[in-house]
N, C-alpha and C positions, 0 to 999 in steps of 0.2 A: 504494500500500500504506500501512496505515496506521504513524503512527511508531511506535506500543506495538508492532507486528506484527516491525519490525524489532529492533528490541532482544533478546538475549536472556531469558528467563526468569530471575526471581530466583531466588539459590540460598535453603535452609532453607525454613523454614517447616510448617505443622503438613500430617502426611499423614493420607491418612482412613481407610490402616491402624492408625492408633493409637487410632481409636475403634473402629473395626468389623473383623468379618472380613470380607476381600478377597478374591475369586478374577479372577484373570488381569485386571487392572485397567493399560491402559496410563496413562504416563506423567501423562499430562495430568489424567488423574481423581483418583492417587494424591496429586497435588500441585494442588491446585485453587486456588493460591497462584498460581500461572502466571496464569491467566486474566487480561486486563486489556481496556480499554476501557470497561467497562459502566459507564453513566452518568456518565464525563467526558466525553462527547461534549459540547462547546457547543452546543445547538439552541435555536432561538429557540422560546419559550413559542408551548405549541399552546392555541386554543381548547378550555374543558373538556370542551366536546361532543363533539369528535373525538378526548377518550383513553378507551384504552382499557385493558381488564384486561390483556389481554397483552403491552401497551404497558409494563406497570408491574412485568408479570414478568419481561420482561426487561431494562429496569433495571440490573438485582443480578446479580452476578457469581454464579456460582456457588462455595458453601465448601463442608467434608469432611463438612453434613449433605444437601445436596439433590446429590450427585455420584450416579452411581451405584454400588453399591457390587458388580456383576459384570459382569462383560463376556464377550461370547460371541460374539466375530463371523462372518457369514458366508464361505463361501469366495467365489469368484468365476469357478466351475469352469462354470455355466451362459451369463455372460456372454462368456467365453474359449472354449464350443465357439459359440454363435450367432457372435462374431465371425469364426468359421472358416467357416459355413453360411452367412454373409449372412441379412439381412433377410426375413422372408415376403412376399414378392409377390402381390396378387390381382389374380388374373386371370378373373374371373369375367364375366359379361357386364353392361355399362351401361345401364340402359332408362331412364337420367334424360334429360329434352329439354337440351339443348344453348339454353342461353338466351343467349350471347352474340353468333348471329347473328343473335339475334332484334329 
């Protein structure tokens, strides 16, 4: 794990209801002050050919203007009955050759 991962979160800092309106924003978006790791990582210089745009995006930590500013999350009410049904099994018939005793 990494060390920033263990530490707790710093306290204060600016929230991104003080600029925008919020709805149902957990913690971590409201405070995007918490975030850490991005671009302390020490890596060793990449050839320029191999960076890339998204390379670069994320980089940058996210602040209170690129969070999102609602949240709406799913339930998990589909993956809690398939876990009760199990898997779908096909059982249909094979008419591919069997190429391993071949």
């Amino acid at each position: 794990m990494n060390a920033c991962r263990q530490n707790p979160p710093p306290a204060g800092g600016e929230k991104t209801s003080d600029y925008y309106t919020t709805i149902k924003l957990p913690a971590r978006f409201e405070n995007p002050s918490w975030f850490c790791c991005y671009g302390s990582q020490k890596e060793p210089p990449t050839h320029p050919f191999y960076n890339t745009s998204n390379g670069n995006y994320g980089w940058f930590a996210p602040n209170i203007h690129t969070v999102p500013h609602a949240f709406f999350p799913k339930t998990s009410t589909f993956s809690r009955q398939q876990g009760v049904g199990g898997m779908y099994k096909n059982f249909s018939l094979n008419t591919a050759l069997d190429t391993s005793i071949l």
